[in-house]
Biopython code that builds the backbone (N, CA, C, O; Angstrom):
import numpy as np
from Bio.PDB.StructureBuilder import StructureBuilder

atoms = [
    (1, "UNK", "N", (-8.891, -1.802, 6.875)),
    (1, "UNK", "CA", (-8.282, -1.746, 5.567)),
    (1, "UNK", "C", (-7.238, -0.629, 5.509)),
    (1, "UNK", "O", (-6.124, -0.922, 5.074)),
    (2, "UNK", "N", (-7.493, 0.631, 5.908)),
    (2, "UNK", "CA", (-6.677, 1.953, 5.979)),
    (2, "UNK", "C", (-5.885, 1.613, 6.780)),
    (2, "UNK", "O", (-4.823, 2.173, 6.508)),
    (3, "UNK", "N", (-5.721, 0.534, 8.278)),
    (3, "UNK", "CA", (-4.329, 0.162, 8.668)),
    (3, "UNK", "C", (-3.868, -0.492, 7.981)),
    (3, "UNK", "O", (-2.643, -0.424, 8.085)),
    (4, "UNK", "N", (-4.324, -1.436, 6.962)),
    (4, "UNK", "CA", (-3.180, -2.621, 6.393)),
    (4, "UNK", "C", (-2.623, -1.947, 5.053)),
    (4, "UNK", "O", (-1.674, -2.349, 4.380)),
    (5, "UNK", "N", (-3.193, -1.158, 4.890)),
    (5, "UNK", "CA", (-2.357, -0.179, 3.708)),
    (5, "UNK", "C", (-1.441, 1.196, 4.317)),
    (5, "UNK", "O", (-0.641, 1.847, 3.645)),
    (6, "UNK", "N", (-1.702, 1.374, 5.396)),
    (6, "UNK", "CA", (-0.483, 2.266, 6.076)),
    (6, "UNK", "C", (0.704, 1.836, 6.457)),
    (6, "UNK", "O", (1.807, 2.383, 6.454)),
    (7, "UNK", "N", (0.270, 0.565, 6.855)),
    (7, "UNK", "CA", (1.291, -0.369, 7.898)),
    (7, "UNK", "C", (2.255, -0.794, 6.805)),
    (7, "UNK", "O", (3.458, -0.582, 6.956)),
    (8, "UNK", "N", (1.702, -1.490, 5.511)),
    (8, "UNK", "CA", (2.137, -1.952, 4.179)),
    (8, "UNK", "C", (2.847, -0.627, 3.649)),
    (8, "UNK", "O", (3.648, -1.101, 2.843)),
    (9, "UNK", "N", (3.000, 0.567, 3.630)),
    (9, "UNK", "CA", (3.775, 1.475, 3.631)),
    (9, "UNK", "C", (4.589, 1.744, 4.282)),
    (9, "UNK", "O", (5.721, 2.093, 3.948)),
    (10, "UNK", "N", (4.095, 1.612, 5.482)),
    (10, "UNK", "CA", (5.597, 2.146, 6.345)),
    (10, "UNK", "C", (6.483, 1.078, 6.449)),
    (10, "UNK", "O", (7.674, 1.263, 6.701)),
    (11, "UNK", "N", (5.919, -0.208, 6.244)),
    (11, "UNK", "CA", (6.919, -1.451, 6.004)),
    (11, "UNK", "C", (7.768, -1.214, 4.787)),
    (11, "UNK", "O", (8.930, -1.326, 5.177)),
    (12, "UNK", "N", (7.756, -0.962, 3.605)),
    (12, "UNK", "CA", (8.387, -1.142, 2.793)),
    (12, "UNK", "C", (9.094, 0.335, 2.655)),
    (12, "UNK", "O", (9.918, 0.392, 1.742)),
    (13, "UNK", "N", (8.934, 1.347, 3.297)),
    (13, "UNK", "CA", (9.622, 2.413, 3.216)),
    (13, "UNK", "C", (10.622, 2.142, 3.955)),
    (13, "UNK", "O", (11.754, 2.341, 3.514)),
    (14, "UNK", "N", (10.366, 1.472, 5.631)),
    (14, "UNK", "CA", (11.541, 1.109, 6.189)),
    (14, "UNK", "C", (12.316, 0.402, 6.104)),
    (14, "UNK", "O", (13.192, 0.255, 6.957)),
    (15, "UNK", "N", (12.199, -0.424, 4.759)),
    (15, "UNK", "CA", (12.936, -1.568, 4.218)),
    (15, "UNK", "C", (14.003, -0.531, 3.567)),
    (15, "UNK", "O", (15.202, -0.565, 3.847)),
    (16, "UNK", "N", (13.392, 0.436, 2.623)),
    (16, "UNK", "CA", (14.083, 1.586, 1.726)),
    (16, "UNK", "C", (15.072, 2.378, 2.839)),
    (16, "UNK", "O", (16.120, 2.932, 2.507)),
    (17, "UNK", "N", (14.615, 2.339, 4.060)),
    (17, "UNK", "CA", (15.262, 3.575, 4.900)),
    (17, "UNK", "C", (16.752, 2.400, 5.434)),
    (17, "UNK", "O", (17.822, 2.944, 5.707)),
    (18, "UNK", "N", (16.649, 1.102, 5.506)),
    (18, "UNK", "CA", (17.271, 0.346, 6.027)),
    (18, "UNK", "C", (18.500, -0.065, 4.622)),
    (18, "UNK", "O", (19.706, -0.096, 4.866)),
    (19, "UNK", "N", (18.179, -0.232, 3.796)),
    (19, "UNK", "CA", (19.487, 0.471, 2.786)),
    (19, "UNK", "C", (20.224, 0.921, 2.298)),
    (19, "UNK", "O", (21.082, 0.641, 1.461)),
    (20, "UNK", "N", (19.589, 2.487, 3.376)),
    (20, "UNK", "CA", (20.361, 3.367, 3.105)),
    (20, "UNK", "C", (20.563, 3.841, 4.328)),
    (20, "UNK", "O", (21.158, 4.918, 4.368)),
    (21, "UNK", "N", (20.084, 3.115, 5.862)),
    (21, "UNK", "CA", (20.623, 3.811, 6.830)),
    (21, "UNK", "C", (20.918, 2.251, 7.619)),
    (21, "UNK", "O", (21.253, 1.160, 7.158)),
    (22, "UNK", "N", (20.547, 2.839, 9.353)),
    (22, "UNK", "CA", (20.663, 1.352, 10.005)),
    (22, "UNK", "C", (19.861, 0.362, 9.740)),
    (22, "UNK", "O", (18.634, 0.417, 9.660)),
    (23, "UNK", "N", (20.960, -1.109, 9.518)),
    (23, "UNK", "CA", (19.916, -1.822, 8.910)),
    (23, "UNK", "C", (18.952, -2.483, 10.111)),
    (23, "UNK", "O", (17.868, -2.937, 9.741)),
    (24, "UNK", "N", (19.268, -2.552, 11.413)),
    (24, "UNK", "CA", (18.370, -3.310, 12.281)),
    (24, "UNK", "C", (17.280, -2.549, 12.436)),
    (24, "UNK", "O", (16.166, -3.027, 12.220)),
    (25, "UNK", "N", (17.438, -1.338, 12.807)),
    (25, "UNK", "CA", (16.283, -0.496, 13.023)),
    (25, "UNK", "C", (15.502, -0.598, 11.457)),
    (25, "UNK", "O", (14.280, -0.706, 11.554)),
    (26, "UNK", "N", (15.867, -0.585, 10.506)),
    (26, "UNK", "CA", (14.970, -0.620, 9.729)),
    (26, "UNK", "C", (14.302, -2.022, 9.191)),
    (26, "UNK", "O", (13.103, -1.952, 8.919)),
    (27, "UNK", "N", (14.813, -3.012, 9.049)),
    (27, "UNK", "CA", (13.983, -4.278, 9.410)),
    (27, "UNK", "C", (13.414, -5.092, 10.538)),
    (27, "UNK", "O", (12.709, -6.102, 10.546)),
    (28, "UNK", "N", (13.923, -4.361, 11.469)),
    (28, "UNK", "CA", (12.545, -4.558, 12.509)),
    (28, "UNK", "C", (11.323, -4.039, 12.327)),
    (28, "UNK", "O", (10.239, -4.599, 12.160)),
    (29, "UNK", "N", (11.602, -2.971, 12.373)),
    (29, "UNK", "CA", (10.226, -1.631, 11.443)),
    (29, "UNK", "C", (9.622, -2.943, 10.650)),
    (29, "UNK", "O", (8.667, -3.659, 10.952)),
    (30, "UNK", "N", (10.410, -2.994, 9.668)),
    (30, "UNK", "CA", (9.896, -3.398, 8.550)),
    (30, "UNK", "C", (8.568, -4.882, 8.344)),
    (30, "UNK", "O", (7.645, -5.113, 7.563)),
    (31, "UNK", "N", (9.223, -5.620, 9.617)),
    (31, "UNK", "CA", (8.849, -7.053, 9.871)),
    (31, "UNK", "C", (7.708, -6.965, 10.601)),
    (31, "UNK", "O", (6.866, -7.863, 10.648)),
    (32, "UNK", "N", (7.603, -5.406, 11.460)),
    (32, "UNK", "CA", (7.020, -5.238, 12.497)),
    (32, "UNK", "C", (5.451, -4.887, 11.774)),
    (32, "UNK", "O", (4.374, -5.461, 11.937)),
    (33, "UNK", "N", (5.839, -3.624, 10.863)),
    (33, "UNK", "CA", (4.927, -3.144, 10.104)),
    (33, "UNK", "C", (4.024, -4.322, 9.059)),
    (33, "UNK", "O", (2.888, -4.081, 8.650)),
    (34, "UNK", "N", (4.661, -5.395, 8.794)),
    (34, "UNK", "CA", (4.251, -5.792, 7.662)),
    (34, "UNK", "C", (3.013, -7.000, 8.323)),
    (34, "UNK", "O", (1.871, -7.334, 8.004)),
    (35, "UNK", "N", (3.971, -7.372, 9.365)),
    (35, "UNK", "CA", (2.896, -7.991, 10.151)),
    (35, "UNK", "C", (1.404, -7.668, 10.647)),
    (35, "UNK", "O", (0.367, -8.331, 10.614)),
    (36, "UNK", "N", (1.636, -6.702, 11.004)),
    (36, "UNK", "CA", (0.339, -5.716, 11.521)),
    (36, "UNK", "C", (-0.603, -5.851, 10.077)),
    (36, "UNK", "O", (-1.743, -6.314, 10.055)),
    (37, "UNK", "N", (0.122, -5.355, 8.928)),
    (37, "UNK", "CA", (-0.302, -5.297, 7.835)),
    (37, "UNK", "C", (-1.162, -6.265, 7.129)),
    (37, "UNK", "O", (-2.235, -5.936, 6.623)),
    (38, "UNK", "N", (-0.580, -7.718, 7.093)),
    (38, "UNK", "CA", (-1.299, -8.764, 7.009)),
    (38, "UNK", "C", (-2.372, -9.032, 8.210)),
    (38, "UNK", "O", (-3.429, -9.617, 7.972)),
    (39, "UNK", "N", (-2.164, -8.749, 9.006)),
    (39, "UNK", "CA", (-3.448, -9.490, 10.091)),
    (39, "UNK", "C", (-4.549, -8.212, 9.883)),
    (39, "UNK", "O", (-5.758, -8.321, 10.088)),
    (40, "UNK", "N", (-4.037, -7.295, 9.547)),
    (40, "UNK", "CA", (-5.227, -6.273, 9.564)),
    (40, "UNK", "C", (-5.969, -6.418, 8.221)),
    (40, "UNK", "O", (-7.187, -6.240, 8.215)),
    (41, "UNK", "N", (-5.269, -6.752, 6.992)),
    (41, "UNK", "CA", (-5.873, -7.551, 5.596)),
    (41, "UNK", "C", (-6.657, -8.755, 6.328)),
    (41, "UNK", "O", (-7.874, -8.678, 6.494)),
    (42, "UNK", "N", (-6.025, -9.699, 6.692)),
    (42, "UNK", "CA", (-7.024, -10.731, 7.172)),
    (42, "UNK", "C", (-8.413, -10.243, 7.375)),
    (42, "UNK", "O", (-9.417, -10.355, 6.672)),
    (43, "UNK", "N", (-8.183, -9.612, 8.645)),
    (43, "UNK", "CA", (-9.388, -9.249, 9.400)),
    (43, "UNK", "C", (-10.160, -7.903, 8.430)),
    (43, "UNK", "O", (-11.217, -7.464, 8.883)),
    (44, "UNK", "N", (-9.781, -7.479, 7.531)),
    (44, "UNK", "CA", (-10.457, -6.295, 6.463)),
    (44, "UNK", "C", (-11.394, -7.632, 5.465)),
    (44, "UNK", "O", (-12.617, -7.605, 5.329)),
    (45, "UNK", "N", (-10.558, -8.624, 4.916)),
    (45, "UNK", "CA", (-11.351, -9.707, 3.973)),
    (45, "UNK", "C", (-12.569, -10.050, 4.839)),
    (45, "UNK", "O", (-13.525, -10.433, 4.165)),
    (46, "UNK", "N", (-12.765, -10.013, 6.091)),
    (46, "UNK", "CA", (-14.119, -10.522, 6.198)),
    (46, "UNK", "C", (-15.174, -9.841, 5.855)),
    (46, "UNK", "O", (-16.294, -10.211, 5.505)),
    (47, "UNK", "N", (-14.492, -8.326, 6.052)),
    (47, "UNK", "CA", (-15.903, -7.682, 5.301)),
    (47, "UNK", "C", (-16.166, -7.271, 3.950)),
    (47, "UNK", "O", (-17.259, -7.084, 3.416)),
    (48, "UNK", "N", (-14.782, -7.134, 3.379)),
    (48, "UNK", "CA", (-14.828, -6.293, 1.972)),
    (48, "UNK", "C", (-14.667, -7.168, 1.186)),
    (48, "UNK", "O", (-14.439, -8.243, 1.741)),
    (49, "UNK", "N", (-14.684, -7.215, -0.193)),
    (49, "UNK", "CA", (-14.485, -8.516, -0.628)),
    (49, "UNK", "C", (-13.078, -8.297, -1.078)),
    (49, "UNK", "O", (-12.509, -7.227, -1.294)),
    (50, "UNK", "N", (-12.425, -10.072, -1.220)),
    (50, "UNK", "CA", (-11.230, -10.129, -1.682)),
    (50, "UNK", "C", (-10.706, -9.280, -2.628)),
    (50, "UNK", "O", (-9.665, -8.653, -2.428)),
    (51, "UNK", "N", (-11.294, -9.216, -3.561)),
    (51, "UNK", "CA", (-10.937, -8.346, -5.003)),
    (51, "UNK", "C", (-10.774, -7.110, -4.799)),
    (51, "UNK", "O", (-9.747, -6.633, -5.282)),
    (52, "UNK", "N", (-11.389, -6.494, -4.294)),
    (52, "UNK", "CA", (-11.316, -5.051, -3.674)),
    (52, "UNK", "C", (-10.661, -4.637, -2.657)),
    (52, "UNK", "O", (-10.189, -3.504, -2.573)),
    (53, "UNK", "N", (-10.535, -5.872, -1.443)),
    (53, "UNK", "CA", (-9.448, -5.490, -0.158)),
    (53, "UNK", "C", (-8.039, -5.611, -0.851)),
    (53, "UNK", "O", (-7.250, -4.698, -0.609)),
    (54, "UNK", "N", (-7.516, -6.900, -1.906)),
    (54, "UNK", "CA", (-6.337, -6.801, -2.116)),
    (54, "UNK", "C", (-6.047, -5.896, -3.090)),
    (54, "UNK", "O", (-4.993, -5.273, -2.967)),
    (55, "UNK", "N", (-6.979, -5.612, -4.349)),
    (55, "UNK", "CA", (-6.652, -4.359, -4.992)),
    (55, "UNK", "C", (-6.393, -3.421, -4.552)),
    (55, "UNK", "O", (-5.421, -2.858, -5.056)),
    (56, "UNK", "N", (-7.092, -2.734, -3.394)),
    (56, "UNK", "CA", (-6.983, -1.439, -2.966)),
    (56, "UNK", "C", (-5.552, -1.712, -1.957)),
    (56, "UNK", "O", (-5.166, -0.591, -1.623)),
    (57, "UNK", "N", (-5.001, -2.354, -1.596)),
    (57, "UNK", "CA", (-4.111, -2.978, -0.498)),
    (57, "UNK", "C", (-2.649, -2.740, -1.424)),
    (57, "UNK", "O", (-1.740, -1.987, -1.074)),
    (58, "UNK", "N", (-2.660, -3.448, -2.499)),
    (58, "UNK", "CA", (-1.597, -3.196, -3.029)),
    (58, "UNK", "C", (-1.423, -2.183, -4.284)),
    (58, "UNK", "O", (-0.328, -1.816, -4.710)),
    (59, "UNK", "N", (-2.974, -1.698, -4.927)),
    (59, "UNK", "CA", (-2.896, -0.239, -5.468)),
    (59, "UNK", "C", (-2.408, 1.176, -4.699)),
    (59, "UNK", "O", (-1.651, 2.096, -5.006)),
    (60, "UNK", "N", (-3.075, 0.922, -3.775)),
    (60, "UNK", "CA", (-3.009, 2.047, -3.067)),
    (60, "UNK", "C", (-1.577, 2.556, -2.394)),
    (60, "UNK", "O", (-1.049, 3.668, -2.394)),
    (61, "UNK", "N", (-1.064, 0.972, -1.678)),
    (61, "UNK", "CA", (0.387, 0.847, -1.225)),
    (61, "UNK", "C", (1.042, 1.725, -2.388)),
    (61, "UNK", "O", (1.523, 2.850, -2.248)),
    (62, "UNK", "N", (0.964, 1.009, -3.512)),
    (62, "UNK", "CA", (2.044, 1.151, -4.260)),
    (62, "UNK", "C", (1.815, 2.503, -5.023)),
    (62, "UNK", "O", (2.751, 2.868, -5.734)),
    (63, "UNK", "N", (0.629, 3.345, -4.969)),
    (63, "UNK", "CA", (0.898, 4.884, -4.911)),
    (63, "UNK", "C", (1.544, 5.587, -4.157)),
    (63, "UNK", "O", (2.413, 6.363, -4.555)),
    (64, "UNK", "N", (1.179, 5.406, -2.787)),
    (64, "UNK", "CA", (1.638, 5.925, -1.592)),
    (64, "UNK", "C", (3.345, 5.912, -1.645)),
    (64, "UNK", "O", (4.016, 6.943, -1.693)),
    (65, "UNK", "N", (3.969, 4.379, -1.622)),
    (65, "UNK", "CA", (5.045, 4.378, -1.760)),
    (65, "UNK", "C", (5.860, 5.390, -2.748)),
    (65, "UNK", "O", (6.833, 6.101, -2.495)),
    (66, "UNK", "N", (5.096, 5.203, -4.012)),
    (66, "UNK", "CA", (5.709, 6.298, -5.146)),
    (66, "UNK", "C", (5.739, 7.882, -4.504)),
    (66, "UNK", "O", (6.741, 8.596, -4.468)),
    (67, "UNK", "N", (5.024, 8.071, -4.243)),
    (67, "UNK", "CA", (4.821, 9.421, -3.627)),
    (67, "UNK", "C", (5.959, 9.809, -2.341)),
    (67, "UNK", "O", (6.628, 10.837, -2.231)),
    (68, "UNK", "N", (5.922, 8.753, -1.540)),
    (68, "UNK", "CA", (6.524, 9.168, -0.296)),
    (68, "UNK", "C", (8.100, 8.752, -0.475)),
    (68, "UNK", "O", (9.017, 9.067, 0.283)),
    (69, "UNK", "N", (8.188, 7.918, -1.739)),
    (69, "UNK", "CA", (9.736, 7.419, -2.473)),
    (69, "UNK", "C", (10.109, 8.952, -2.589)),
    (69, "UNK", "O", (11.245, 9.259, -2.228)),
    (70, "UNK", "N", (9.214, 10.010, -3.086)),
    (70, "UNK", "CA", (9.685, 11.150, -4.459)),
    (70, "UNK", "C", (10.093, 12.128, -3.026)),
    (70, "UNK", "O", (11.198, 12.613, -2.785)),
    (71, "UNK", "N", (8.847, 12.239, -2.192)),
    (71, "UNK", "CA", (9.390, 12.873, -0.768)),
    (71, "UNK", "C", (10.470, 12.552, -0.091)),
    (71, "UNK", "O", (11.444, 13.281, -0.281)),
    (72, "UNK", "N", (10.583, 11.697, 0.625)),
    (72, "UNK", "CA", (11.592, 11.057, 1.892)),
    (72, "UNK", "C", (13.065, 10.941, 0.796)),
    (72, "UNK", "O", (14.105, 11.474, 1.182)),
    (73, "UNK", "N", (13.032, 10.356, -0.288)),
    (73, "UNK", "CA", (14.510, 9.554, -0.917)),
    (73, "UNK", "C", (14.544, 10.117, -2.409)),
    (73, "UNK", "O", (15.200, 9.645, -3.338)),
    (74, "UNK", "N", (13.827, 11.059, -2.440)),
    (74, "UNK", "CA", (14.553, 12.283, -3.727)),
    (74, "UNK", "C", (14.319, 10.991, -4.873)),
    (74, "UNK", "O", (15.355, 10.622, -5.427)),
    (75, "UNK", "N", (13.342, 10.447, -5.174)),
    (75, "UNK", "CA", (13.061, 8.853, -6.439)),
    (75, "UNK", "C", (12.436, 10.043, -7.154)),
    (75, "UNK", "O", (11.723, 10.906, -6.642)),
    (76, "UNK", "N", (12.766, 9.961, -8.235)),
    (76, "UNK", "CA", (12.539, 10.209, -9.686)),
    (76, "UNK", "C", (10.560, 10.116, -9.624)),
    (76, "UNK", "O", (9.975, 9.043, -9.474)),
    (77, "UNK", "N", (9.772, 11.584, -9.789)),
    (77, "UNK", "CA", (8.262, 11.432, -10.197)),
    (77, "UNK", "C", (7.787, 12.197, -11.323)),
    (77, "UNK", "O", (7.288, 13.316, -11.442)),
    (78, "UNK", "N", (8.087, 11.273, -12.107)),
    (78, "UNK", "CA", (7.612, 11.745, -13.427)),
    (78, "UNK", "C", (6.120, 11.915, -14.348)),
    (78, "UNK", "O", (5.188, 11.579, -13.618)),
    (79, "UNK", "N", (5.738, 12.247, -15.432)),
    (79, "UNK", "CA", (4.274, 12.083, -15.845)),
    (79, "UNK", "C", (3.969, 10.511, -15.964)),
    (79, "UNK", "O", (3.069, 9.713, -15.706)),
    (80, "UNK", "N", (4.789, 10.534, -16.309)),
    (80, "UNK", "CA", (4.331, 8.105, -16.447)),
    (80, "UNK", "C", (4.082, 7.925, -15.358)),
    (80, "UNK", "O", (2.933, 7.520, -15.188)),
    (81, "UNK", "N", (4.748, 8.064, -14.365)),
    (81, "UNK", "CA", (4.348, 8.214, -12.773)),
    (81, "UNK", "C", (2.886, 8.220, -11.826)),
    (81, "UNK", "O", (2.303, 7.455, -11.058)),
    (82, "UNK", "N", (2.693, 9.662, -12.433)),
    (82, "UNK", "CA", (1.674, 10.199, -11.770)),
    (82, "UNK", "C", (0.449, 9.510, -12.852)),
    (82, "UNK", "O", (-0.453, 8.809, -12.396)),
    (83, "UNK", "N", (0.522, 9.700, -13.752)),
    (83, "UNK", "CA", (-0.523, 9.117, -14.513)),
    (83, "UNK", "C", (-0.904, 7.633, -14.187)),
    (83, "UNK", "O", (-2.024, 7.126, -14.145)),
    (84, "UNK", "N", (0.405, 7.037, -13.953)),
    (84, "UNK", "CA", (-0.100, 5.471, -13.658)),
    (84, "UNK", "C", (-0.977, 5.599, -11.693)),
    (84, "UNK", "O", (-1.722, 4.834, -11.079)),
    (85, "UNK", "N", (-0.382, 6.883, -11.366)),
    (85, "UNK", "CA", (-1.287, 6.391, -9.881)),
    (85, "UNK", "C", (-2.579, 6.726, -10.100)),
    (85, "UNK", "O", (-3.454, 6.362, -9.315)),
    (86, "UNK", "N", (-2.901, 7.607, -11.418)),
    (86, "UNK", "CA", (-4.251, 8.269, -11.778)),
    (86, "UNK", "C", (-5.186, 7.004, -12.285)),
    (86, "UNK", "O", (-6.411, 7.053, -12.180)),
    (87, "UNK", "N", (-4.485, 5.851, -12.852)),
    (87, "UNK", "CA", (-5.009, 4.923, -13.048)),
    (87, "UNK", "C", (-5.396, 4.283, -12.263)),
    (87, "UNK", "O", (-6.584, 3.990, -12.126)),
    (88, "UNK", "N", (-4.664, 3.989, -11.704)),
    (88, "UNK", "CA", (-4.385, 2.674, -10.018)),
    (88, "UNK", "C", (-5.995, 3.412, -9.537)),
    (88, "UNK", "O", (-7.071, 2.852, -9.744)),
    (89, "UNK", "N", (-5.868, 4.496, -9.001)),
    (89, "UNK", "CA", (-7.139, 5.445, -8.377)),
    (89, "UNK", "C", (-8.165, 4.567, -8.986)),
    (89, "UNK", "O", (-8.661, 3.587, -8.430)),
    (90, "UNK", "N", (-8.471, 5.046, -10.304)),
    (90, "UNK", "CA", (-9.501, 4.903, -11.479)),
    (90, "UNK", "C", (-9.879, 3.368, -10.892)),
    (90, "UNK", "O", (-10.709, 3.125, -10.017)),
    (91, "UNK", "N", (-8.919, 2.263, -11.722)),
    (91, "UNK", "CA", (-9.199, 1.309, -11.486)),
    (91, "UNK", "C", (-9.335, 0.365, -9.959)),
    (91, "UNK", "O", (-9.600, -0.832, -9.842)),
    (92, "UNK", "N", (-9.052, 1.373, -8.900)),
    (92, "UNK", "CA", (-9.653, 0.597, -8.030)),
    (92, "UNK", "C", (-11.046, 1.075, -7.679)),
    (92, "UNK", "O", (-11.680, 0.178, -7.124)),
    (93, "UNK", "N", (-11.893, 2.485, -7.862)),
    (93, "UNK", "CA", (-12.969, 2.869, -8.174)),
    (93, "UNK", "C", (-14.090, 1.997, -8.970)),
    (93, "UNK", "O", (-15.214, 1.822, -8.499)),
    (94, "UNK", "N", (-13.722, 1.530, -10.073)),
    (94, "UNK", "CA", (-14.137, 0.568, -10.828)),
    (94, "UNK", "C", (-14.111, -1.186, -10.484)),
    (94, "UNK", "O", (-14.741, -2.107, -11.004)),
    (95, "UNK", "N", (-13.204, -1.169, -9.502)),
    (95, "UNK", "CA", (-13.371, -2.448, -9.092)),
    (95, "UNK", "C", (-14.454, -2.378, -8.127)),
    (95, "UNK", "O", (-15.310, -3.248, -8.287)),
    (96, "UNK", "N", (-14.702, -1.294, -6.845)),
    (96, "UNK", "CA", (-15.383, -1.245, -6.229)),
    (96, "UNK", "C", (-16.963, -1.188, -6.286)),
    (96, "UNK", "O", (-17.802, -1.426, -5.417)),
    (97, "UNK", "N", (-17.139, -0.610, -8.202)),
    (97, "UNK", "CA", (-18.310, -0.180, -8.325)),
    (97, "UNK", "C", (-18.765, -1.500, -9.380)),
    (97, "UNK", "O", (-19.917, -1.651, -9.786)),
    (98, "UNK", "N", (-17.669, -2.364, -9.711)),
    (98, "UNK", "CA", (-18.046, -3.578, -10.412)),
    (98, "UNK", "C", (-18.380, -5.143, -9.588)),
    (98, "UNK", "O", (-18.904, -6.158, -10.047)),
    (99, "UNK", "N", (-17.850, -4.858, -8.219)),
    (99, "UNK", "CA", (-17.797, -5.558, -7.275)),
    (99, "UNK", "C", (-19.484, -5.761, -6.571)),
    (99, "UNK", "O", (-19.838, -4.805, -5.881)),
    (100, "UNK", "N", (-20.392, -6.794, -6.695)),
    (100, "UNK", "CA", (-21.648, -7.403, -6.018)),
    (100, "UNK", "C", (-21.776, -8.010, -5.033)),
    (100, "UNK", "O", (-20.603, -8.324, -4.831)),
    (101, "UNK", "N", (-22.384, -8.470, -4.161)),
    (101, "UNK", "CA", (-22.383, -8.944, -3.055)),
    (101, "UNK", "C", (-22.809, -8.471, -1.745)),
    (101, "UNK", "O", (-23.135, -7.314, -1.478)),
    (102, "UNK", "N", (-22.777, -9.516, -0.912)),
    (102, "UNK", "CA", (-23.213, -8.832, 0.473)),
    (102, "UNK", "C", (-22.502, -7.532, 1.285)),
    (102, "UNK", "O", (-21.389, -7.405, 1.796)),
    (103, "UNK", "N", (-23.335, -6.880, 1.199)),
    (103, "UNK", "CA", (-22.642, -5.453, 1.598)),
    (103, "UNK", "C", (-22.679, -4.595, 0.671)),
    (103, "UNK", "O", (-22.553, -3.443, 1.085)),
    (104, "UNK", "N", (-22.808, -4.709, -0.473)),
    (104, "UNK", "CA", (-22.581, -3.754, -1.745)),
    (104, "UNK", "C", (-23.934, -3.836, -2.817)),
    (104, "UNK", "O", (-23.942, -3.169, -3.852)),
]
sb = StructureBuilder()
sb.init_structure("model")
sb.init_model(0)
sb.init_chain("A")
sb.init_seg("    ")
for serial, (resi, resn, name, xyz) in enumerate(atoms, 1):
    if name == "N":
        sb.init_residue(resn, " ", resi, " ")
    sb.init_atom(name, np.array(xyz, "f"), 0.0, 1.0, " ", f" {name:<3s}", serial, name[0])
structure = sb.get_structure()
């Protein structure tokens, strides 16, 4: 799961880096990363459950990204910002602890 949400970061950062720099090097990255990304989701759904592998997959991404947007490319991090990743957190906590089943 922690690769398909790294990989899902560094994919879409190098999409960001490929906009603003070379574009081959950065959509190769990008195609390269994202791939990894999905097969490692695949193979994370067998154990975790759906609801929780893709929540945390694209919550988490999409903190990370905000964060490493405000680092690497000077993006605007404001209190709406940070508060919404305080949520994202929250509510994937709550998915995990609302989530039944084998394994849990």
């Amino acid at each position: 799961m922690f690769l398909a949400i790294f990989t899902e970061v560094c994919g879409t950062l190098a999409m960001k880096y490929s906009a603003d720099g070379p574009q081959i090097l950065g959509m190769g990255v990008m195609y390269f990363m994202l791939i990894i990304s999905y097969t490692s989701m695949a193979i994370a759904v067998k154990r975790i459950p759906l609801v929780v592998a893709y929540g945390a997959w694209e919550s988490l991404g999409l903190a990370l990204i905000t964060i490493f947007s405000y680092i690497l490319f000077s993006e605007p991090l404001g209190f709406a910002k940070v508060l919404g990743i305080l949520i994202i957190i929250s509510g994937i906590i709550l998915m995990e602890l609302g989530t039944e089943g084998p394994g849990h």
